[in-house]
N, C-alpha and C positions, 0 to 999 in steps of 0.2 A: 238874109239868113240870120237868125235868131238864134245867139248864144247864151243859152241859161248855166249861170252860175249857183252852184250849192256850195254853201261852206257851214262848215260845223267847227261850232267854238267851244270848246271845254270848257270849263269853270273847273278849279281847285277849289275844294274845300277840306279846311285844315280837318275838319273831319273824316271826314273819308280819307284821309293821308295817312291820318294818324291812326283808324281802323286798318287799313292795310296793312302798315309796319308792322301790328302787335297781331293782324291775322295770320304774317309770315315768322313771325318770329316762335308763336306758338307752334304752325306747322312743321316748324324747324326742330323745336323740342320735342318732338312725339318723333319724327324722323330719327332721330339719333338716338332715341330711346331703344327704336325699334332694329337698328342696325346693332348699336351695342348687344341684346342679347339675344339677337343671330349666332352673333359672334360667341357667345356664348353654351350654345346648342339648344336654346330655346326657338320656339316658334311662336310666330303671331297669329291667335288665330282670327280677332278680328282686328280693324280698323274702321273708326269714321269718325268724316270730319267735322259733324255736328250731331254732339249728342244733344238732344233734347231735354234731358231728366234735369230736375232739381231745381236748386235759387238759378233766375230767371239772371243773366252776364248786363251789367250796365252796358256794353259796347260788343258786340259780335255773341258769339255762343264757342261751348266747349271743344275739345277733339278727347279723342280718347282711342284706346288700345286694351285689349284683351292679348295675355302673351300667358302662354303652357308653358311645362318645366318639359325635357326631355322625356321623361317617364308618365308623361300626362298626370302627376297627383296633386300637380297645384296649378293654382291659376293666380295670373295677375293682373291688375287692371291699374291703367295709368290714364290719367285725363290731365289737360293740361287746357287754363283757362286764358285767356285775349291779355289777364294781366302777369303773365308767365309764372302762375302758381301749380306746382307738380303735384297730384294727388296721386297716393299708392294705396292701395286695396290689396292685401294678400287670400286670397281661397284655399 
């Protein structure tokens, strides 16, 4: 009887390490964005986690958040980029 072995060997690279970190770490900032003005009385109306628009991210791509006031007359948009810079946009 013939037993075949498979093994899979990872490879780290300090790149993709260190993409992950700042992928999680931005995820985390648009999260507590999005809790905080719950908390608030606002709603989210969208989320995603890669926007595509604009200058092109050295390393991963954007997330971003669209969030309405209570009374729907304003809008906000938060994006938040791989090197945990916050952009506010008021509507």
């Amino acid at each position: 009887m013939t037993v075949i072995e498979r093994r899979v060997i990872l490879g780290i690279n300090k790149c993709v390490v260190v993409t992950l970190c700042l992928s999680q770490v931005a995820q985390h900032y648009i999260l507590c964005i999005q809790t905080f003005v719950k908390s608030l009385g606002w709603h989210v109306l969208a989320y995603n986690n890669h926007i595509g628009v604009g200058d092109l991210e050295p390393v991963g791509n954007a997330l971003g958040a669209i969030i309405v006031s209570p009374f729907h007359d304003k809008y906000v948009h938060f994006s938040v980029n791989f090197y945990s810079t916050v952009h506010c946009t008021l509507c």
